[in-house]
KELO-896731 format. One line per 2 residues: their letters; for each residue x, y, z of N, C-alpha, C, O. Coordinates in steps of 0.1 Angstrom, whole numbers. Example, Ala and Ser with C-alpha at 12.3 -4.5 7.8 and 13.67 -1.06 7.14 Angstrom:
! KELO-896731
AS	132:-57:78:123:-45:78:132:-33:78:142:-33:85 ~ 128:-22:71:137:-11:71:129:0:79:134:11:80
//
This chain:
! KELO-896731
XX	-175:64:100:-175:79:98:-178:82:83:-169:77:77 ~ -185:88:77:-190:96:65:-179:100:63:-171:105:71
XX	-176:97:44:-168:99:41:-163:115:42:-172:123:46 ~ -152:118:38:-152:135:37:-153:145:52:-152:157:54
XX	-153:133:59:-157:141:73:-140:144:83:-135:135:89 ~ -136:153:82:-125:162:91:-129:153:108:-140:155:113
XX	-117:144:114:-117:136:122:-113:148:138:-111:144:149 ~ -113:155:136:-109:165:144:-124:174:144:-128:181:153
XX	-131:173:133:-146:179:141:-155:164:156:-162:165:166 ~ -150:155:151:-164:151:156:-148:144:173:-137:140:172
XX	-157:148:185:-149:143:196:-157:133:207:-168:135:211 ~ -153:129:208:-159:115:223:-163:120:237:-154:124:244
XX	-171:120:240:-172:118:258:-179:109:265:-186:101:260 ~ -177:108:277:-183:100:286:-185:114:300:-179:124:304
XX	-199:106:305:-207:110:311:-211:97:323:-210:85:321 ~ -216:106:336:-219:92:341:-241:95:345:-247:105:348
XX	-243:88:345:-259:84:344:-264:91:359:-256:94:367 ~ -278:93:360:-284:93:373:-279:77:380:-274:74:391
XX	-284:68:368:-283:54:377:-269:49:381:-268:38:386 ~ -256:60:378:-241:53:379:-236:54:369:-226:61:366
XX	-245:45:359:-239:38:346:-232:50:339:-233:62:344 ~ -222:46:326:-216:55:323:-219:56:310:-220:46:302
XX	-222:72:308:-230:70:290:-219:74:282:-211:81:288 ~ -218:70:271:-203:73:257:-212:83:249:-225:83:251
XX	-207:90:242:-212:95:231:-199:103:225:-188:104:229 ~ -205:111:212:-197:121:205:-206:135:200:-217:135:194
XX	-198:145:203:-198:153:197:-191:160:183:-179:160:179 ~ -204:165:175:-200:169:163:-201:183:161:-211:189:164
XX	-188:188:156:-185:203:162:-186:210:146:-181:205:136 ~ -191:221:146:-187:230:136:-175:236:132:-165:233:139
XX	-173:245:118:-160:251:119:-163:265:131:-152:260:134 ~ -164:269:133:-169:282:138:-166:278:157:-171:268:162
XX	-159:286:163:-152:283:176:-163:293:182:-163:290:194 ~ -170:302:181:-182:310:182:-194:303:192:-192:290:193
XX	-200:306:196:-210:296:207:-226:296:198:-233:305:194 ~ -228:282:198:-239:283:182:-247:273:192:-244:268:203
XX	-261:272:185:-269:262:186:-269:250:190:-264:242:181 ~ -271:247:196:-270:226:196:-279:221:195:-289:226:199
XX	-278:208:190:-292:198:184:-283:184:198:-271:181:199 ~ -293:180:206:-294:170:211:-300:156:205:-312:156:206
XX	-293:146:200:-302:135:194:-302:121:201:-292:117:207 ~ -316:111:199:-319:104:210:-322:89:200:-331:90:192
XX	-315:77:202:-316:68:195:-325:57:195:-326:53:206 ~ -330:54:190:-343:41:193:-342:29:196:-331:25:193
XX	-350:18:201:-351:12:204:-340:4:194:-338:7:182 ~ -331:-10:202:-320:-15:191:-317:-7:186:-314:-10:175
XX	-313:10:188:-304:15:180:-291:23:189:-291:22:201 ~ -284:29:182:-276:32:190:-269:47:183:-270:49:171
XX	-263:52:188:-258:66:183:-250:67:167:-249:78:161 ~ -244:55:162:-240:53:150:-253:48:144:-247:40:136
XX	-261:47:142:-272:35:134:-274:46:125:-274:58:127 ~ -274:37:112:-279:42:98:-274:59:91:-264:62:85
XX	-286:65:96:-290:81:91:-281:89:103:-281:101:100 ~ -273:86:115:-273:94:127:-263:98:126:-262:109:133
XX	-251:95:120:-238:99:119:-243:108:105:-247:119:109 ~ -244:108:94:-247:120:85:-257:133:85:-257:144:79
XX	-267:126:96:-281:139:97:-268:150:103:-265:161:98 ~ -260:143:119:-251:149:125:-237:157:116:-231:167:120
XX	-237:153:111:-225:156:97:-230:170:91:-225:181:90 ~ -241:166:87:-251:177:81:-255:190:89:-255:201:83
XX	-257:188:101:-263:196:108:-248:207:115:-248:218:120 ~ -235:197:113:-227:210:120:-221:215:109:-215:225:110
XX	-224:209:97:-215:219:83:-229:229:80:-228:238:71 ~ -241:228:90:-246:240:90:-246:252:102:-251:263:103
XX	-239:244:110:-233:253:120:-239:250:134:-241:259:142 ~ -242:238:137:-245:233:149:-237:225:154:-229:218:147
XX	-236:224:170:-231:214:173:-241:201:178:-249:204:186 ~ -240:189:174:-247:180:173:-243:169:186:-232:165:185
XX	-252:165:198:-247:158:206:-254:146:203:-266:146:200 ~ -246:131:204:-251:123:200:-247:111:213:-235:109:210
XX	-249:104:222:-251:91:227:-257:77:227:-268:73:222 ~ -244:69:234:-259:55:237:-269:57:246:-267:68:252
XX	-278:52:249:-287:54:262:-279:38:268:-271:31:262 ~ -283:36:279:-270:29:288:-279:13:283:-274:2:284
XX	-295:15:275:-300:6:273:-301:-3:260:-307:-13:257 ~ -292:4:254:-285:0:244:-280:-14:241:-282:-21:231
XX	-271:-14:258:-260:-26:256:-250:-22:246:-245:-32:240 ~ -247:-13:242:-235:-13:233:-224:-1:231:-230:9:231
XX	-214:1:231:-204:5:231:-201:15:219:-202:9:208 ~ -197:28:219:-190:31:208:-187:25:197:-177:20:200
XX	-190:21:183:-183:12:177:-188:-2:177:-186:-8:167 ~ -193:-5:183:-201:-20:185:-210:-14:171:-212:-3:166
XX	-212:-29:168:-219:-36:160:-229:-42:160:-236:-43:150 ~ -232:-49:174:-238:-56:180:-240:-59:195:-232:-62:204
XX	-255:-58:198:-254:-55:215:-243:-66:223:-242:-78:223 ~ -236:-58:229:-222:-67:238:-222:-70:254:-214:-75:261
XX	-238:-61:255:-239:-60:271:-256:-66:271:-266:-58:270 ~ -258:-77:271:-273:-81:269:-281:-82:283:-294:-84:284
XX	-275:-81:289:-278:-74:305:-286:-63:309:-297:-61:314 ~ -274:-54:301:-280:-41:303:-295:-36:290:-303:-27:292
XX	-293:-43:280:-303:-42:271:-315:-49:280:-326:-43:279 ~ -315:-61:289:-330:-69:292:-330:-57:299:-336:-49:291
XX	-325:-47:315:-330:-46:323:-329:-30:315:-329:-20:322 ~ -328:-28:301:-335:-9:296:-351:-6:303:-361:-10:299
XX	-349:3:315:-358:9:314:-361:24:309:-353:33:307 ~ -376:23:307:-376:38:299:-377:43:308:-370:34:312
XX	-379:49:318:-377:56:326:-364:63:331:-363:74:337 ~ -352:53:327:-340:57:327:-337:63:316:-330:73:315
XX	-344:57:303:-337:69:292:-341:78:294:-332:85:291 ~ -352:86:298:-359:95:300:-351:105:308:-352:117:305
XX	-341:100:322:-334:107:331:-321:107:322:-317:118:322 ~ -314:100:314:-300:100:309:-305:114:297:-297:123:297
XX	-312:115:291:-314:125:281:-317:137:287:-322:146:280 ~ -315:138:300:-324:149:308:-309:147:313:-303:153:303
XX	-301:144:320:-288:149:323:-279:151:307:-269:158:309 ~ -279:148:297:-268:147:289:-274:166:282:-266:172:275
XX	-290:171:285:-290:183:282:-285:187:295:-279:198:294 ~ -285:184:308:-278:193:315:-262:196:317:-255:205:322
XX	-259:185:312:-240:187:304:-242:196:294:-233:205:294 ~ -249:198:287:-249:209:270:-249:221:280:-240:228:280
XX	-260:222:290:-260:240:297:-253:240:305:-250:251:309 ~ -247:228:310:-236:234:323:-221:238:315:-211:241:321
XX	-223:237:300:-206:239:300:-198:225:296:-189:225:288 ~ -204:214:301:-192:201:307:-192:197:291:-181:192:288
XX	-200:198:282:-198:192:271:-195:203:257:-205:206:250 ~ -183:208:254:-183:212:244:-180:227:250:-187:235:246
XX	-172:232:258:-170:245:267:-167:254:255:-159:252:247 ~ -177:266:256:-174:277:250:-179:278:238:-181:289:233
XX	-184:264:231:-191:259:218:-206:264:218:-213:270:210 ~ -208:261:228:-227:261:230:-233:273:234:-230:279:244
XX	-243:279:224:-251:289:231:-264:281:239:-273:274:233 ~ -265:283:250:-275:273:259:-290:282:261:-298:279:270
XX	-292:291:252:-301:295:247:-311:292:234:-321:297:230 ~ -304:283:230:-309:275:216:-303:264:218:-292:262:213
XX	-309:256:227:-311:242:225:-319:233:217:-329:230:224 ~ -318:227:203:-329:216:200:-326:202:199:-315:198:196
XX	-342:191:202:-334:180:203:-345:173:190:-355:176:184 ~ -338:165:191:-342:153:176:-345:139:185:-342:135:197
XX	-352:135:177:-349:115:183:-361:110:177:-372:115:173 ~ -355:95:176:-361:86:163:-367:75:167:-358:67:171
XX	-380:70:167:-388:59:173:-391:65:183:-396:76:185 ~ -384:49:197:-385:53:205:-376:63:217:-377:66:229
XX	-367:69:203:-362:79:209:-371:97:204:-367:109:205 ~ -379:93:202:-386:102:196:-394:106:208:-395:117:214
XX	-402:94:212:-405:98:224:-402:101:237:-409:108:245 ~ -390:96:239:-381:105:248:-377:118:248:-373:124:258
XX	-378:124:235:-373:136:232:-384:145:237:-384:156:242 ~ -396:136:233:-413:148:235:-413:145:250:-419:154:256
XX	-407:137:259:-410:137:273:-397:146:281:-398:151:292 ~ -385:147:270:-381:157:276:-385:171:277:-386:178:287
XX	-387:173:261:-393:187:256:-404:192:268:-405:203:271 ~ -412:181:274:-423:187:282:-419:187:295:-426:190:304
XX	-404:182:298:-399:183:311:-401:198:319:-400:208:312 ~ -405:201:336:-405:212:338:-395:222:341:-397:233:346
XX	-381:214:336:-370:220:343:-368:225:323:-363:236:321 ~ -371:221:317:-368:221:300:-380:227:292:-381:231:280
XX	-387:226:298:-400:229:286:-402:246:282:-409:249:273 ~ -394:256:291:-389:268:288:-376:268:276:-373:277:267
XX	-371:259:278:-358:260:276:-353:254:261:-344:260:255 ~ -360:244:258:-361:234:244:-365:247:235:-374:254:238
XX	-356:248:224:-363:258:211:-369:250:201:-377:257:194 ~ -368:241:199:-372:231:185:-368:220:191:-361:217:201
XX	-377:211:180:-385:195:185:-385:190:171:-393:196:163 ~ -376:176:165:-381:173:155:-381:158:154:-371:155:148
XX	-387:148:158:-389:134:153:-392:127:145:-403:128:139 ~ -382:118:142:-388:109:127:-393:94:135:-389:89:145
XX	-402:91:127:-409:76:132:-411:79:147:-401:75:152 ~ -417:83:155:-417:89:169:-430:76:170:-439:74:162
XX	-425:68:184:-439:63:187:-448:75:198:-444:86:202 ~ -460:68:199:-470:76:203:-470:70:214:-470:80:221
XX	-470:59:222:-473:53:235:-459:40:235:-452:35:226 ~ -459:39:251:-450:28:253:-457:17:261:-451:10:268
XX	-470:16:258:-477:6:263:-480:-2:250:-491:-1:245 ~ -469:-11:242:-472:-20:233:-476:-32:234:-474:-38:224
XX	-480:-35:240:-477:-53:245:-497:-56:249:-505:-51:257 ~ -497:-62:245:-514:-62:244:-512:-71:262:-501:-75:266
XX	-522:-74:269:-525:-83:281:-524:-99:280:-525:-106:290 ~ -522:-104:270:-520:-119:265:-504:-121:265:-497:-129:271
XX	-500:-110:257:-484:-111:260:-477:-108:276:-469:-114:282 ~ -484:-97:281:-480:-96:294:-474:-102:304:-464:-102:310
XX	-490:-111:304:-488:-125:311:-476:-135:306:-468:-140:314 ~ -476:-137:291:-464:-149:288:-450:-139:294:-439:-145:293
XX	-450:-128:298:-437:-121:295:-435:-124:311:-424:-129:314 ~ -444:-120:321:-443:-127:335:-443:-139:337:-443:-139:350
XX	-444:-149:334:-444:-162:334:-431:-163:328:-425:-171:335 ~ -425:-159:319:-414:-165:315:-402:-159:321:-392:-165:321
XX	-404:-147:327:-396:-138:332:-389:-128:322:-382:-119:328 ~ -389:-129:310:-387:-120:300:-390:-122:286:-392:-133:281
XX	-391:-109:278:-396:-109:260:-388:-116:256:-377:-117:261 ~ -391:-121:247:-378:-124:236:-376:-113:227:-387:-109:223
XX	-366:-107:223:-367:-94:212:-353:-101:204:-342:-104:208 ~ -360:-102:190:-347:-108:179:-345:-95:175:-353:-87:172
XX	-330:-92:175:-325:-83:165:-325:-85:148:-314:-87:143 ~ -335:-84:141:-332:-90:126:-318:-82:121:-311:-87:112
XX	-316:-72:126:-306:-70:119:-291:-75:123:-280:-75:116 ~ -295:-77:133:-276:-85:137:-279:-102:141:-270:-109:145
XX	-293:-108:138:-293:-119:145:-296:-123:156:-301:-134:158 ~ -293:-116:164:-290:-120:183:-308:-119:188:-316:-110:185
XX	-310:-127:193:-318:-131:200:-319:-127:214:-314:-135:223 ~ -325:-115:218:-322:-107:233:-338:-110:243:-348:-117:243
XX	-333:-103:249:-345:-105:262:-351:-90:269:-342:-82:273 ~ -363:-87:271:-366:-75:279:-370:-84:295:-377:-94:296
XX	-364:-77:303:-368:-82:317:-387:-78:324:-395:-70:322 ~ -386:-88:331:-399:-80:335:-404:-65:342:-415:-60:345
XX	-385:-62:344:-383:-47:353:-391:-37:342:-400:-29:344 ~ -385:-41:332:-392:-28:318:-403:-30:321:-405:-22:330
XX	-416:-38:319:-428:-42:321:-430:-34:334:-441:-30:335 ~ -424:-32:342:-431:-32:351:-429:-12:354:-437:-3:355
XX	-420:-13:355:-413:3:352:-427:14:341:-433:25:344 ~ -427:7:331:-436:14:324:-451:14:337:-453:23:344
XX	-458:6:338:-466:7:345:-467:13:357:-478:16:361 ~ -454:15:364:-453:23:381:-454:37:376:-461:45:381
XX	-446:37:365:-444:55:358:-450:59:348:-444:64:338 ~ -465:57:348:-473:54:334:-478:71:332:-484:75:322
XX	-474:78:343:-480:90:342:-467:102:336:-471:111:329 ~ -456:101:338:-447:107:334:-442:103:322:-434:110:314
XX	-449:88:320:-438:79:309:-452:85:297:-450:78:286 ~ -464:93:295:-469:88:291:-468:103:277:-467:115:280
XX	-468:99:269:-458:109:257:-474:115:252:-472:126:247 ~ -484:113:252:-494:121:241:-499:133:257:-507:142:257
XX	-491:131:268:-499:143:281:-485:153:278:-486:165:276 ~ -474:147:278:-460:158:271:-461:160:260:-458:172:260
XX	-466:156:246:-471:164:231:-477:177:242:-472:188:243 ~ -491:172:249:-498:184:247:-488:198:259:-490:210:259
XX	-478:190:266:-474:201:273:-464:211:267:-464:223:269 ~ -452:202:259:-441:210:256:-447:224:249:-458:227:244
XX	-437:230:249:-435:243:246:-429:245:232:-431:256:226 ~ -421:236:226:-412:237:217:-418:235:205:-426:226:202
XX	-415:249:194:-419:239:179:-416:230:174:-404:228:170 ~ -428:219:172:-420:203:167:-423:200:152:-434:204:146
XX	-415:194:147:-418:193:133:-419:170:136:-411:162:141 ~ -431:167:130:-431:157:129:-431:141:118:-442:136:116
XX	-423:137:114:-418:132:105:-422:117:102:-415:108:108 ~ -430:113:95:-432:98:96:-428:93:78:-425:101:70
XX	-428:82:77:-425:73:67:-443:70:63:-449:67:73 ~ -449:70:54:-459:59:50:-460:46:48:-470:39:49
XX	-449:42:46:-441:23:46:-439:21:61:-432:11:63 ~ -441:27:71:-432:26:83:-442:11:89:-454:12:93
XX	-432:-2:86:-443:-11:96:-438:-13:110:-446:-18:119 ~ -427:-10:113:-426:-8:128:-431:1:138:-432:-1:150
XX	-437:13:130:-442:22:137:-457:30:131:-459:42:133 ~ -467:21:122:-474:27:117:-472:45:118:-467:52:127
XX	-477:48:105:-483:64:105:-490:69:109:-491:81:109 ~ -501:58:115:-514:66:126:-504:71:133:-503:83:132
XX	-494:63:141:-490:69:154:-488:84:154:-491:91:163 ~ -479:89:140:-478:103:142:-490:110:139:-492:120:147
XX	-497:108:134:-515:116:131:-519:114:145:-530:119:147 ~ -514:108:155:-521:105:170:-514:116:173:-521:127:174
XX	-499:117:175:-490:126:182:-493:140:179:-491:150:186 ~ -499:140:164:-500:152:159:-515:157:160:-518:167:153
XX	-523:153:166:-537:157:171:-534:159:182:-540:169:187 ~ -527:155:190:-527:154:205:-519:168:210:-523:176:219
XX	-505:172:203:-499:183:204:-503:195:204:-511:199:196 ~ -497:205:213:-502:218:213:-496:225:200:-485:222:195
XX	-502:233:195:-490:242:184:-477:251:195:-479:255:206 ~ -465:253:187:-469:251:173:-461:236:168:-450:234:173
XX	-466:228:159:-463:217:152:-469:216:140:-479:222:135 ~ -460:205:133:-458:206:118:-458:191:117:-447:187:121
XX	-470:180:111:-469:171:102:-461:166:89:-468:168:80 ~ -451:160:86:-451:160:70:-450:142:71:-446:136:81
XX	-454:135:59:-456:127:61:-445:121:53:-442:131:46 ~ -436:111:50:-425:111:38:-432:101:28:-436:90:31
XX	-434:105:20:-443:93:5:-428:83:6:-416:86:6 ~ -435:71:6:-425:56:4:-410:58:13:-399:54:9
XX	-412:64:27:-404:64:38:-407:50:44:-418:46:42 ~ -398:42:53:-397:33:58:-395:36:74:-390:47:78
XX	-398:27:80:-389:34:98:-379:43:98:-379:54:104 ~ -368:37:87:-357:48:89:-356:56:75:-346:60:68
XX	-372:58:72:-374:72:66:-359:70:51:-355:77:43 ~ -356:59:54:-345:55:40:-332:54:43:-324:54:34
XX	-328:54:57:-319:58:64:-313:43:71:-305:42:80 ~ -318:35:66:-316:18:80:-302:15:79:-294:20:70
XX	-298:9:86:-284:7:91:-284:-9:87:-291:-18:91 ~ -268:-12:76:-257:-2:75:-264:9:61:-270:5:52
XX	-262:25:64:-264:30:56:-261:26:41:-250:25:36 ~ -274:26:34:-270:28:19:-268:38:13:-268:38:0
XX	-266:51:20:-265:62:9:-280:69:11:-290:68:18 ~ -274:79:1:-285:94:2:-298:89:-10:-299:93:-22
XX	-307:82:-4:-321:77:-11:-327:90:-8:-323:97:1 ~ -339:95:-18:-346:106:-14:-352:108:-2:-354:120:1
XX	-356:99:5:-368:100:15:-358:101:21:-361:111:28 ~ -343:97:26:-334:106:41:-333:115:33:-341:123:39
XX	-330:121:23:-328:135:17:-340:146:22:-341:158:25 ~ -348:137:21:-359:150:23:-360:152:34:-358:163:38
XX	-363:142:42:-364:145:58:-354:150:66:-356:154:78 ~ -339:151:58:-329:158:63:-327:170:62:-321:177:70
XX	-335:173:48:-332:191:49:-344:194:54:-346:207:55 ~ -353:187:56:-363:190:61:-360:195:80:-365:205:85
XX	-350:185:86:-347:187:99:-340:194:96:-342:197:108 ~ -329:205:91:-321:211:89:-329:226:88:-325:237:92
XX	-338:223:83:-346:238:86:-352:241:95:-352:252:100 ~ -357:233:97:-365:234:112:-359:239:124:-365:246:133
XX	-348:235:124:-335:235:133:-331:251:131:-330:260:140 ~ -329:250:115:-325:272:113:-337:279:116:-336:289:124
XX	-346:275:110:-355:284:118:-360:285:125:-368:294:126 ~ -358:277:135:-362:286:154:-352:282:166:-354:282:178
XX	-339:277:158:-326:283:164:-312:294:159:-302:299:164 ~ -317:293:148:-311:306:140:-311:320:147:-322:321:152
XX	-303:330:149:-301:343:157:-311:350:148:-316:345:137 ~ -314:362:152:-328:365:145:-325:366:130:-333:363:121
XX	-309:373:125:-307:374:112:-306:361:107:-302:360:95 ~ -308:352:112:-311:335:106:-299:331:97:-299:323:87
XX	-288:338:100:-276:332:97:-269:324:111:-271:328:122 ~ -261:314:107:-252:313:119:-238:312:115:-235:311:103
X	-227:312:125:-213:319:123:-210:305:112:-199:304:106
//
């Protein structure tokens, strides 16, 4: 928890999945008991709702008067508090297809009420998300039950496609029956199943994030690193030709994947600084009430 942070704003829930599973997360609450904006945020690949920048963007965003919902996706493998994936099960068999429905019910907890009662104006909803949660967020945003409904869109490091895996790996990944995926940052040596592989391919048409850029509705503001080697910077110059307006480019000079933000956080380096008040505006300005104050 960020230092300075009042333990009585930020609260816990659990939720349970389209697929059963049960998602954890927390909510980060404003001072203001008033029903305000909410920012929905979506974690990336190996990441999880505490990683790096996610607990302070969230810190930041309700001392400006939002409330901030944050979760695992169930493909995580990890728990509140973990450190380290603890369910490597559920990390081989993540499909995107499932994060795609878990982020699409955990906004339908923000408008039904079930999350944060009486907190939320469900007329200003915005969601955030980073990598491959970035693109989750643009496949929600173009959801048809959501794509009215999303007011703002902001991604950092956002991939552009989820077809990574060139045809040479394919094959070793069916032959072996799964990827190898090293966590460098915790060590652990994990596995993607061939269900992911194959999931992307059955659902290549819903799963496919540059036909949702061009559908959503939502102003997006799009954020990339110039150092980013996990996620080149073409990918957003792709996402960002391909989108309808209205959208906003900014590129961060000497940003990394996590935009300066990698987990365990080191602190407020300029490049999360910028990109932070950079999402902090984006957020006031087209969820802010029209006098663009909030309580």
């Amino acid at each position: 928890m960020p230092a300075g942070t009042d333990p009585t704003t930020r609260q816990p829930f659990e939720l349970e999945a389209p697929s059963g599973r049960r998602l954890e997360g927390v909510l980060d609450l404003p001072a203001s008991f008033a029903p305000v904006p909410v920012i929905v945020c979506a974690h990336g690949f190996k990441g999880f709702m505490e990683y790096g920048f996610f607990p302070y963007l969230a810190e930041l965003l309700a001392g400006r008067g939002f409330v901030v919902v944050r979760f695992n996706f169930s493909s995580a493998g990890m728990r509140p508090g973990d450190e380290r994936v603890t369910d490597p099960e559920a990390f081989k068999r993540g499909l995107i297809s499932e994060d795609r429905s878990e982020l699409l019910a955990v906004l339908a907890a923000v408008a039904t009420d079930r999350l944060a009662p009486g907190r939320v104006d469900d007329r200003r909803i915005g969601l955030m998300g980073h990598s491959r949660g970035g693109g989750t967020a643009v496949l929600a945003a173009a959801d048809p039950d959501w794509r009215e409904r999303i007011g703002a869109l902001v991604t950092w490091a956002a991939i552009s496609t989820y077809a990574r895996f060139p045809e040479s790996e394919q094959r070793v990944w069916r032959e072996r029956g799964e990827y190898p995926i090293l966590n460098t940052r915790t060590g652990q040596l994990l596995g993607l199943g061939v269900e992911v592989l194959d999931d992307v391919i059955a659902h290549r048409g819903e799963l496919d994030i540059l036909a949702a850029a061009r559908r959503r509705r939502a102003p997006w503001l799009i954020l990339h690193g110039d150092l980013d080697e996990t996620v080149p910077v073409e990918e957003a110059r792709t996402l960002y030709g391909a989108a309808a307006e209205p959208r906003e480019l900014h590129v961060v000079a000497g940003g990394d994947h996590g935009l300066g933000g990698r987990h365990p956080f080191q602190g407020p380096r300029p490049t999360v600084i910028e990109a932070m008040n950079l999402t902090q505006r984006w957020f006031r300005r087209y969820l802010a009430p029209a006098g663009g104050e909030l309580p």
